[in-house]
SEVOLUM-727333 format. One record per residue (C-alpha): residue in three letters; residue number from 0; x, y, z. Coordinates in nm, 4 decimals. Example, Ala and Ser with C-alpha at 12.3 -4.5 7.8 and 13.67 -1.06 7.14 Angstrom:
2
<nulum ALA,0,<1.2300,-0.4500,0.7800>>;
<nulum SER,1,<1.3670,-0.1060,0.7140>>;
% end
This chain:
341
<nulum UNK,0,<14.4941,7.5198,7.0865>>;
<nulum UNK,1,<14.5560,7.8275,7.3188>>;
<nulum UNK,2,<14.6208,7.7417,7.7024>>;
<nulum UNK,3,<14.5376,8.1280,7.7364>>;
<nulum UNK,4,<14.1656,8.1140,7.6440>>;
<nulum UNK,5,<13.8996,8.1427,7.9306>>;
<nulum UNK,6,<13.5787,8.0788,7.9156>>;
<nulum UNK,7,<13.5269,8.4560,7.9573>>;
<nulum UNK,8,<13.6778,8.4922,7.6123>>;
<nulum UNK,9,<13.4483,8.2620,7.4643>>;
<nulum UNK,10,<13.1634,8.4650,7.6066>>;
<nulum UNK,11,<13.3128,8.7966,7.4574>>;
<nulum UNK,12,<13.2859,8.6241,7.1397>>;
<nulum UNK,13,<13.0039,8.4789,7.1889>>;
<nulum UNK,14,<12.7892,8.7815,7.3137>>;
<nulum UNK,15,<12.6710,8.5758,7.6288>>;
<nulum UNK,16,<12.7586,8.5466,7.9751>>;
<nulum UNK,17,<12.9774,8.3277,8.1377>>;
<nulum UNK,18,<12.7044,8.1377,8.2886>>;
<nulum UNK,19,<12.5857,8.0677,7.9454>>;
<nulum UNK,20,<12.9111,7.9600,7.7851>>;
<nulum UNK,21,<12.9042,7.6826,8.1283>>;
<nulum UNK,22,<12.5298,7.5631,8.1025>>;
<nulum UNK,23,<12.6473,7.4850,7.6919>>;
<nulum UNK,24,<12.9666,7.2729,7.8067>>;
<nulum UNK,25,<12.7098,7.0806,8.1001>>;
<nulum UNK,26,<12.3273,7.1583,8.0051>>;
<nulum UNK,27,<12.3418,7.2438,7.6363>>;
<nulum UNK,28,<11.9355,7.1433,7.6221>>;
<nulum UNK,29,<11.9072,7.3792,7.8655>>;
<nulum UNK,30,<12.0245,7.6836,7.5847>>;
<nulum UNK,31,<11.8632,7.8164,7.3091>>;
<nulum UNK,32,<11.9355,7.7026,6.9866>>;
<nulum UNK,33,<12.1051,8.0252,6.8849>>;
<nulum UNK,34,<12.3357,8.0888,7.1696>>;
<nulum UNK,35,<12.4106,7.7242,7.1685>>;
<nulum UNK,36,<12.5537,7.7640,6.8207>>;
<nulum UNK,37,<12.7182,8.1017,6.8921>>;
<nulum UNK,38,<12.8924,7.9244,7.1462>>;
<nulum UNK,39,<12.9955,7.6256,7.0103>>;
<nulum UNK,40,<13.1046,7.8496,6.6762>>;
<nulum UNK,41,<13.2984,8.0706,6.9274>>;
<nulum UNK,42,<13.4791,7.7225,7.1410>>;
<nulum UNK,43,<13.5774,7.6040,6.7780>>;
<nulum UNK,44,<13.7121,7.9418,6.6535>>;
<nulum UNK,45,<13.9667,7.9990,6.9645>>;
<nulum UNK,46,<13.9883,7.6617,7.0169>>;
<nulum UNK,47,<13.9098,7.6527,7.3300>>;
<nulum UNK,48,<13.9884,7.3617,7.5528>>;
<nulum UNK,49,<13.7953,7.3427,7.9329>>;
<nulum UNK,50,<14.0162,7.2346,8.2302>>;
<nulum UNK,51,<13.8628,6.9563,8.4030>>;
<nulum UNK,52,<13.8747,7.1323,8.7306>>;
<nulum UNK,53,<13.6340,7.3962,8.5712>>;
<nulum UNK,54,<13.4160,7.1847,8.4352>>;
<nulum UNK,55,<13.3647,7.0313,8.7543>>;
<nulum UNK,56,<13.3042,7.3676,8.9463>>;
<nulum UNK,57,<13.0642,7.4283,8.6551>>;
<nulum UNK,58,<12.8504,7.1280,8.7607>>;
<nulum UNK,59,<12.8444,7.2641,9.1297>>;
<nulum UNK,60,<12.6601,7.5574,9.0579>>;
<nulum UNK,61,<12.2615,7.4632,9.1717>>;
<nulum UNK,62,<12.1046,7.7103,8.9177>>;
<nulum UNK,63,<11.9260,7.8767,9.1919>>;
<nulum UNK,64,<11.9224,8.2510,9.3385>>;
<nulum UNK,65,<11.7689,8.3394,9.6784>>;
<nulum UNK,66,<11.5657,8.6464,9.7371>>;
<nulum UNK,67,<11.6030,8.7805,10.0877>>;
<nulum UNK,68,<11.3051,9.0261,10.2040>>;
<nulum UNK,69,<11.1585,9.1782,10.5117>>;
<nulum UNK,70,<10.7871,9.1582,10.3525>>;
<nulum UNK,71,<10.7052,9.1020,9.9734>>;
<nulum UNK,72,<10.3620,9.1921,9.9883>>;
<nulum UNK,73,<10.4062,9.5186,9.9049>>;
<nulum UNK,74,<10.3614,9.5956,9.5152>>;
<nulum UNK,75,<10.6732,9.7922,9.5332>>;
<nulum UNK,76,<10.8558,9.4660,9.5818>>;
<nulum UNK,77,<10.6570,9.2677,9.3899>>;
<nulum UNK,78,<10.7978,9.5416,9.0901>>;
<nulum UNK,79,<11.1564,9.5118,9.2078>>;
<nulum UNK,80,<11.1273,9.0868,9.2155>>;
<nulum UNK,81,<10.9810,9.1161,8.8675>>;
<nulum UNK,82,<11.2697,9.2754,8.6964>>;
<nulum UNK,83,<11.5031,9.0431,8.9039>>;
<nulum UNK,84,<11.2777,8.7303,8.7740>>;
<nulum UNK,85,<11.3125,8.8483,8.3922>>;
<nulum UNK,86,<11.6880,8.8154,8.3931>>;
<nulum UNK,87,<11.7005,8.5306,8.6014>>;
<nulum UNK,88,<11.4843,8.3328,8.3856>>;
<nulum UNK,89,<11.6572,8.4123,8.0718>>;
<nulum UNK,90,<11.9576,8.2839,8.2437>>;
<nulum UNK,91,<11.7739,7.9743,8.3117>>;
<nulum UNK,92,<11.8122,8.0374,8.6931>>;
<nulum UNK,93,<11.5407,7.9166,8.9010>>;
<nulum UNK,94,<11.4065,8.2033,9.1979>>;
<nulum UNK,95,<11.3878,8.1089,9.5646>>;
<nulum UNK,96,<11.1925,8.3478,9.7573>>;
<nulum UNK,97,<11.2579,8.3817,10.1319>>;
<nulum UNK,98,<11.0860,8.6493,10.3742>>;
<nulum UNK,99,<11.2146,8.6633,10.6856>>;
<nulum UNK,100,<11.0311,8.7890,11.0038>>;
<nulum UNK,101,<11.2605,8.8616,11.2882>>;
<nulum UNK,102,<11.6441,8.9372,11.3123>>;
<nulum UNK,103,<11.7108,8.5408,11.4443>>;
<nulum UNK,104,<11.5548,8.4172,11.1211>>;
<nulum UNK,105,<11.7460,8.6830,10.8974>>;
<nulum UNK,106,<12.0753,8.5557,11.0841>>;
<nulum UNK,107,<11.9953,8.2007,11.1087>>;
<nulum UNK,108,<11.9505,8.1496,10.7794>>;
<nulum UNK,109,<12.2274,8.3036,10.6547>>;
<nulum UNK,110,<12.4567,8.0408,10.8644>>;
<nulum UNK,111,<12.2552,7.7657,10.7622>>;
<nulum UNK,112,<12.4148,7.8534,10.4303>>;
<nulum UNK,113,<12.7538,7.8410,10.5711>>;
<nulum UNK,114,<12.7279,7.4640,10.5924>>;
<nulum UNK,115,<12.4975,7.3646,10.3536>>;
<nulum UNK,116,<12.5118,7.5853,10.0532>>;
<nulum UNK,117,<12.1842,7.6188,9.8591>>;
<nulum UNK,118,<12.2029,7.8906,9.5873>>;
<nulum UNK,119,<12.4698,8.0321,9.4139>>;
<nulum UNK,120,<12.3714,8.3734,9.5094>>;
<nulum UNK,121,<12.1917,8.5918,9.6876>>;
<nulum UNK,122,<12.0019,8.9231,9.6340>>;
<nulum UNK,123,<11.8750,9.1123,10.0127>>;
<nulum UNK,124,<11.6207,9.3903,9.9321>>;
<nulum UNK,125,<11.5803,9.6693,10.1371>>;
<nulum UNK,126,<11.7404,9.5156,10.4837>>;
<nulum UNK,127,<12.0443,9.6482,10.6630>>;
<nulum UNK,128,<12.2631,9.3759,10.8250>>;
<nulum UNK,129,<12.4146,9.4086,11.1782>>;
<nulum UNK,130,<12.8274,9.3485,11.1291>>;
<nulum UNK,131,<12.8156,9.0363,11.2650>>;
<nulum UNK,132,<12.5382,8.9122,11.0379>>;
<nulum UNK,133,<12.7761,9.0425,10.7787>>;
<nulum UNK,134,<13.0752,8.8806,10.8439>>;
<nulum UNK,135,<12.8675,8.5381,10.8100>>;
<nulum UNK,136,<12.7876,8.6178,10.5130>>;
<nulum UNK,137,<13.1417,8.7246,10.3730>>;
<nulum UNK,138,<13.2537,8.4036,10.5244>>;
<nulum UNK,139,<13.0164,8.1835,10.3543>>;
<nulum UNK,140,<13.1606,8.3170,10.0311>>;
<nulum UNK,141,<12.8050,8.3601,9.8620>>;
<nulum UNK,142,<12.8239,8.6206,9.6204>>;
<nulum UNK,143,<12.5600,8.8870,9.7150>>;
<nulum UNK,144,<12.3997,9.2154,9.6195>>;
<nulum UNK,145,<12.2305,9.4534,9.8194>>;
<nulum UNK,146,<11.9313,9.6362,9.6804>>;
<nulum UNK,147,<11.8546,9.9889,9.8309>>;
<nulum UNK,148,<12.0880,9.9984,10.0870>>;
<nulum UNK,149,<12.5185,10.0767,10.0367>>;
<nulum UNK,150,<12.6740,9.8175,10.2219>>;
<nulum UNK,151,<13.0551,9.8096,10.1835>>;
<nulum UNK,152,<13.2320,9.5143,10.0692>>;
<nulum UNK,153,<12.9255,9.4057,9.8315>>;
<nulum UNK,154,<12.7867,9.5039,9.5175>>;
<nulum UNK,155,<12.4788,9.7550,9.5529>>;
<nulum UNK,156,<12.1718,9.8659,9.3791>>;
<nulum UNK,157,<12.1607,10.2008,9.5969>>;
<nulum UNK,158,<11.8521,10.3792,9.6163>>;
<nulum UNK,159,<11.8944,10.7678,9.6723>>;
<nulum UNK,160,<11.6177,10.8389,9.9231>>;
<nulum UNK,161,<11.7343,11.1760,10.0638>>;
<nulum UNK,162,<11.7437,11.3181,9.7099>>;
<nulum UNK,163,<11.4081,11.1628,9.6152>>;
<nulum UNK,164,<11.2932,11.3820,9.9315>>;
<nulum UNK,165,<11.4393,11.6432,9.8156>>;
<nulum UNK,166,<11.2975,11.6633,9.4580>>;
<nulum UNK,167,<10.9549,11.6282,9.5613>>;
<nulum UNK,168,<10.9658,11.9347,9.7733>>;
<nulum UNK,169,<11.1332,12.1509,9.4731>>;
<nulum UNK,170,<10.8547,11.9670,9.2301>>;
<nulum UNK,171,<10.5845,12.1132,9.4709>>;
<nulum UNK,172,<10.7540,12.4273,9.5557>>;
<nulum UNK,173,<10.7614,12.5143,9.1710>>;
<nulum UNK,174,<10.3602,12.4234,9.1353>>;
<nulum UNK,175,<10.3316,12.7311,9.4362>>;
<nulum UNK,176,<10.2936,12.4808,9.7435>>;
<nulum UNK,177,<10.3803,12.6955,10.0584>>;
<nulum UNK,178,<10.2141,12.4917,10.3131>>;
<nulum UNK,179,<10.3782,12.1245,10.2885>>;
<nulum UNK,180,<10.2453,11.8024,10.4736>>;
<nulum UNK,181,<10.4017,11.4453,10.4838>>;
<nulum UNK,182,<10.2712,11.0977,10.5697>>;
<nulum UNK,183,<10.4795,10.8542,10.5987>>;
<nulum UNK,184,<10.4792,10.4728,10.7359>>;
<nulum UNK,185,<10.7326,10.3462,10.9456>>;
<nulum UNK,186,<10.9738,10.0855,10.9490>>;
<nulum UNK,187,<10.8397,9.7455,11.1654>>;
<nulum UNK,188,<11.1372,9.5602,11.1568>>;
<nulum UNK,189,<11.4705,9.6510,11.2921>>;
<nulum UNK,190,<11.6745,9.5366,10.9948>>;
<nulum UNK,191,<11.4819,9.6856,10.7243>>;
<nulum UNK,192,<11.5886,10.0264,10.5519>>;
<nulum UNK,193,<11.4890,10.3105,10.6976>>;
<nulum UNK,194,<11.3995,10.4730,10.3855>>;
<nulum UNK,195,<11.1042,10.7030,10.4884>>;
<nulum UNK,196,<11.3587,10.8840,10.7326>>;
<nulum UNK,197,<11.5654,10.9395,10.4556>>;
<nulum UNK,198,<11.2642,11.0578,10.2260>>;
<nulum UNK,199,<11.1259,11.2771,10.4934>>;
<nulum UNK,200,<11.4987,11.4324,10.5904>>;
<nulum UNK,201,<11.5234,11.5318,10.2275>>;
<nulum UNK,202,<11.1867,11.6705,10.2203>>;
<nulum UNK,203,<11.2221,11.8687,10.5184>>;
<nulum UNK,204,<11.5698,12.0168,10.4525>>;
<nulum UNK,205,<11.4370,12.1587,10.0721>>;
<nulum UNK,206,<11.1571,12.2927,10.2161>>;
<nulum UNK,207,<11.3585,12.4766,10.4933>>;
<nulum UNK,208,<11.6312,12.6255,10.2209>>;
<nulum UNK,209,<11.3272,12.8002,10.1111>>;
<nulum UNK,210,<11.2298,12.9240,10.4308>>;
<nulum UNK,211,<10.9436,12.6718,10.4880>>;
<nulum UNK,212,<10.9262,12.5508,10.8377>>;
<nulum UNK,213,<10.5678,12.2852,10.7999>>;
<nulum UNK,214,<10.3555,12.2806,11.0490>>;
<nulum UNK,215,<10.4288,12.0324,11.2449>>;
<nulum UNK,216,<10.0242,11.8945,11.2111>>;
<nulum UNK,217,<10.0936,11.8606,10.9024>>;
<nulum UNK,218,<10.2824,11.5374,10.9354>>;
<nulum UNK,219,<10.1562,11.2254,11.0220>>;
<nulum UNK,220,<10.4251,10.8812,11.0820>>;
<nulum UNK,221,<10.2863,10.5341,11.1798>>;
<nulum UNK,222,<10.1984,10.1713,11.1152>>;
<nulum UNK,223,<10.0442,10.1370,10.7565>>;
<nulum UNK,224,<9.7451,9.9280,10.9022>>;
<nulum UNK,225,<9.4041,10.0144,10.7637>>;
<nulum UNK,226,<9.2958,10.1836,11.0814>>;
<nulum UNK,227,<9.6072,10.3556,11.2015>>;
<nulum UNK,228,<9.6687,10.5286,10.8808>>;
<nulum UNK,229,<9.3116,10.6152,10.8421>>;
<nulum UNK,230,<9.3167,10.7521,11.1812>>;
<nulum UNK,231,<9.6831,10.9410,11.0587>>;
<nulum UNK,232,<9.5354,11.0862,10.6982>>;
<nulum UNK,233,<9.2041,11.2225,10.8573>>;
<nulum UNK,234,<9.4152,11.4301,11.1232>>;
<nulum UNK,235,<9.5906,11.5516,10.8860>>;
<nulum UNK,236,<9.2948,11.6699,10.6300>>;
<nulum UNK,237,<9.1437,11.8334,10.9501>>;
<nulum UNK,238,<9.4115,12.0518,10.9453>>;
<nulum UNK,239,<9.2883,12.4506,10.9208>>;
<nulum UNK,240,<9.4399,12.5624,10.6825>>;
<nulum UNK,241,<9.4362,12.2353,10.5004>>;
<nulum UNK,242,<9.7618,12.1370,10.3447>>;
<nulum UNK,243,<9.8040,12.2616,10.0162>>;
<nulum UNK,244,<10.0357,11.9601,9.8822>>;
<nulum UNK,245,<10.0891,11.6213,10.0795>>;
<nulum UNK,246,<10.4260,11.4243,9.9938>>;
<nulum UNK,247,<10.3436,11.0495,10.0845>>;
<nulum UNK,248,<10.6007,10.7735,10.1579>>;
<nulum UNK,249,<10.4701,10.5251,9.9003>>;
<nulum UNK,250,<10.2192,10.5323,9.6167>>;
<nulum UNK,251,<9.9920,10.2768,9.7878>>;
<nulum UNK,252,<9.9547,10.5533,10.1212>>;
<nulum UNK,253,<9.9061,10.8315,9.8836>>;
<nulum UNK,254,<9.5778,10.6391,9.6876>>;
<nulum UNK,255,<9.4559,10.6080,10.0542>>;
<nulum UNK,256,<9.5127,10.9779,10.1164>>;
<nulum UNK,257,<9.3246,11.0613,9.7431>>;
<nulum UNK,258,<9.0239,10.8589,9.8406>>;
<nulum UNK,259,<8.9804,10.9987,10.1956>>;
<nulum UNK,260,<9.0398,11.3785,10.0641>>;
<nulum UNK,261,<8.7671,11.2818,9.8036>>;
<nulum UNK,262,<8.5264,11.1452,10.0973>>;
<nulum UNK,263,<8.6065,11.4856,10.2609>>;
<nulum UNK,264,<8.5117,11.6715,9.9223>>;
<nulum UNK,265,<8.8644,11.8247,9.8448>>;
<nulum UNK,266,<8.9705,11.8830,9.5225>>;
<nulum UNK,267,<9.2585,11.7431,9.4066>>;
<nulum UNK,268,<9.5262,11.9212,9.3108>>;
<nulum UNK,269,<9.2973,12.2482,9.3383>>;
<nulum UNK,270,<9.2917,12.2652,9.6574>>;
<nulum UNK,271,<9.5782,12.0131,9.7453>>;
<nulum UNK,272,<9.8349,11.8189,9.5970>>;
<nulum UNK,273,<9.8990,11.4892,9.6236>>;
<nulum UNK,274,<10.2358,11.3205,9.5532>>;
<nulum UNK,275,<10.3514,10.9338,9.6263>>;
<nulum UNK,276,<10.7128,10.7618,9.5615>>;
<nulum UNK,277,<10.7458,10.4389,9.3964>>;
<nulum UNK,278,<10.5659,10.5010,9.0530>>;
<nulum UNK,279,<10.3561,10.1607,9.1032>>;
<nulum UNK,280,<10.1947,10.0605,8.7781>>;
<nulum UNK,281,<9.8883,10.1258,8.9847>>;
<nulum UNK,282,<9.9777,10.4692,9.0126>>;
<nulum UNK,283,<9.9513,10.5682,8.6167>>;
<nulum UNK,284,<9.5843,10.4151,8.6615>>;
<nulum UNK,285,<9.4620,10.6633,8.9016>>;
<nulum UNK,286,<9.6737,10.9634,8.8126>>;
<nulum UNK,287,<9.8802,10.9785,9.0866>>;
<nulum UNK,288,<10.1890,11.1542,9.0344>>;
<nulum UNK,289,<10.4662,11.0226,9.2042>>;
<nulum UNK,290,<10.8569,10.9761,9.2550>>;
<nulum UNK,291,<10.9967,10.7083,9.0175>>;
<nulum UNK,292,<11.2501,10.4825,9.1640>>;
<nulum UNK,293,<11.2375,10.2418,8.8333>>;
<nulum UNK,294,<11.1866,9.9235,9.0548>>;
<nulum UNK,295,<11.1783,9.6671,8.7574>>;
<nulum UNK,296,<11.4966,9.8206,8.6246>>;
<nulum UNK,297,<11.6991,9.7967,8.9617>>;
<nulum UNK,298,<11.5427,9.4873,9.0208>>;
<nulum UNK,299,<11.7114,9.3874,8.6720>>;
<nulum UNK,300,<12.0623,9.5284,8.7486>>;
<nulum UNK,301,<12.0615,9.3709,9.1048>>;
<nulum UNK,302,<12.0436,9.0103,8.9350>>;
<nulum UNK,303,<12.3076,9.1091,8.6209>>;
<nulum UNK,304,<12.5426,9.2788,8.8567>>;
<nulum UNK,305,<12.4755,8.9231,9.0724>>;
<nulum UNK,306,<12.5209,8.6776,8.7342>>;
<nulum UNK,307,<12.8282,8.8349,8.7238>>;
<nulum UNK,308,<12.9588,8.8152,9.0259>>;
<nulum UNK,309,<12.8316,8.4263,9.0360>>;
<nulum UNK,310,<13.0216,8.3671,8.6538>>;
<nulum UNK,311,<13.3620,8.5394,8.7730>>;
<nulum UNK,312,<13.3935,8.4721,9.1790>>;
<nulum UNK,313,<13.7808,8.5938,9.2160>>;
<nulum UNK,314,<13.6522,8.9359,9.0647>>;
<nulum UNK,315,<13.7673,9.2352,9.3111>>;
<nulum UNK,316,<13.5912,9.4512,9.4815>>;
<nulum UNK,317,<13.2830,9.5905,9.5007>>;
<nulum UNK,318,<13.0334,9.8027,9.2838>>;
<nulum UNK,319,<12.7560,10.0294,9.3475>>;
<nulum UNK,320,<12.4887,10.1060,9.0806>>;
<nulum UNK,321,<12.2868,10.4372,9.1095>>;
<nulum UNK,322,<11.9262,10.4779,8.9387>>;
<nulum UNK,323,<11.8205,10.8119,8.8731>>;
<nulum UNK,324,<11.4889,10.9169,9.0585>>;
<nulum UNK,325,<11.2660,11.1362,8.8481>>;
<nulum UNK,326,<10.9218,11.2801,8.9227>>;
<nulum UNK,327,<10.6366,11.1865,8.7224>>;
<nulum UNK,328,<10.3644,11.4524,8.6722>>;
<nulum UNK,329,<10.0168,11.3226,8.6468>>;
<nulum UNK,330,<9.6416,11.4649,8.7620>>;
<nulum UNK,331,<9.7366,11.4352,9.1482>>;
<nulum UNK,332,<9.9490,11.7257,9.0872>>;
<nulum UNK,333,<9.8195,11.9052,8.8321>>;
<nulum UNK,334,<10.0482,11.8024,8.5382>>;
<nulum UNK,335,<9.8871,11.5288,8.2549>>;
<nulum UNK,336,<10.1074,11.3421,8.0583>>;
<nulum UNK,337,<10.3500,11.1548,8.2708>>;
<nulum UNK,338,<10.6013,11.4213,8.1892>>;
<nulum UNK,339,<10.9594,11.3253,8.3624>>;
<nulum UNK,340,<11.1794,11.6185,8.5458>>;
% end
């Protein structure tokens, strides 16, 4: 017997997590068959002996992972909580979904955790905490990851929405677009991301290295309520000259934009391009070519980087993951295929 050997060693040998090696020593039914056995085959081979103490904080842990969002209604998010649900369930980790509505809720629920802890950890999508909301949350000890957003201290899924901004104007630029538009939907909510501002700034800024100052009635930013943005799109496609390429905040504003251009009897992308950012599923449906921000797949490394964190809670500091954005070319834009660049 080795006093030396920690759990984590058994999962290296193992090829599991941590959290695996933990539900074997306290919920074995809860494992498959074959990672049961890899297990127990590893505990046997280093002779591995649990300390009481750890067994115990084992049996504290409540299986559970909260998912902190301004809205979820949104496919975007409903993308992003799918990835996060596939590793989560493999892990056997049940998925608590709470939206939260004003800045009181956001910070009231986070020190309701400080005395009664009910998840092991927690994931916060797209929503930038004041400092003091922060420090709650460092004090309840909660491990945590931040998705979208760089916030110092935890571990981050960062999103890189000035460079997203910035590849869609040298995508349109390169297809000849000399007359850009943009229409974008605000933020609502105080603490959510602002990431059409970054989107926009990064749009704007590659357009003016090439000399390309838009025309100011060419952008449209407001509420994304059926009316408003209906309102926003057709004074936009009244424009004379029309646009000849419109960048859109999200894939669900630019299928509005497609369907009121093809009302209006423009041809799309002859006479005007079309781009969104997301890359939706919906969006491969109806041709749309858009920014891919691979929301399943940072969805997925928001709740590993998390199951981590949760299996190993005197791990230092901090880590931030970065996804590549890519554009993918489909009708909207003239390009077929779903060719990545």
């Amino acid at each position: 017997m080795s006093s030396n050997v920690t759990i984590y060693d058994v999962a290296q040998a193992a090829g599991v997590s941590a959290a695996t090696v933990s539900r074997v020593m306290n919920e074995p039914s809860k494992v498959a068959p074959e990672k049961r056995q890899a297990v127990l085959d590893a505990i046997k081979r280093l002779k591995f002996v649990p300390k009481a103490d750890a067994v115990i904080n084992a049996r504290k842990s409540y299986r559970k992972v909260g998912v902190v969002a301004p809205f979820f209604t949104q496919p975007s998010f409903m993308e992003r909580l799918r990835g996060i649900s596939s590793v989560l369930y493999s892990e056997s980790y049940e998925l608590v979904i709470d939206s939260i509505d004003t800045e009181e809720d956001l910070e009231g629920y986070i020190s309701s955790l400080l005395s009664a802890n009910r998840v092991d950890g927690l994931i916060f999508m797209c929503i930038r905490l004041k400092e003091k909301v922060l420090k709650l949350l460092r004090q309840s000890g909660i491990p945590s990851c931040f998705v979208e957003d760089d916030v110092e201290g935890f571990d981050c899924v960062v999103v890189k929405n000035l460079e997203g901004g910035m590849k869609a104007a040298e995508y349109l630029w390169e297809l000849g677009c000399r007359n850009p538009g943009f229409i974008g939907e605000e933020a609502d909510r105080e603490y959510a991301v602002g990431a059409m501002d970054d989107r926009l700034r990064g749009y704007r800024f590659a357009f003016a290295e090439h000399g390309i100052m838009p025309d100011e009635g060419n952008f449209w930013i407001g509420q994304f309520k059926k009316e408003e943005i209906d309102c926003g799109i057709e004074k936009v496609l009244s424009q004379d000259p029309l646009p000849d390429c419109i960048f859109c905040s999200s894939d669900l504003i630019a299928a509005r934009v497609m369907m009121r251009a093809q009302e209006r009897g423009i041809k799309i992308p002859g006479q005007m391009k079309v781009l969104g950012f997301d890359n939706i599923d919906i969006a491969s449906y109806i041709e749309l070519s858009s920014v891919d921000q691979k929301l399943d797949e940072s969805g997925r490394l928001a709740a590993q980087m998390l199951l981590e964190r949760i299996s190993d809670r005197e791990k230092s500091g901090s880590k931030n993951s970065y996804l590549e954005l890519e554009i993918v070319r489909r009708g909207s834009t003239e390009m077929k295929g779903g060719i990545h660049v």
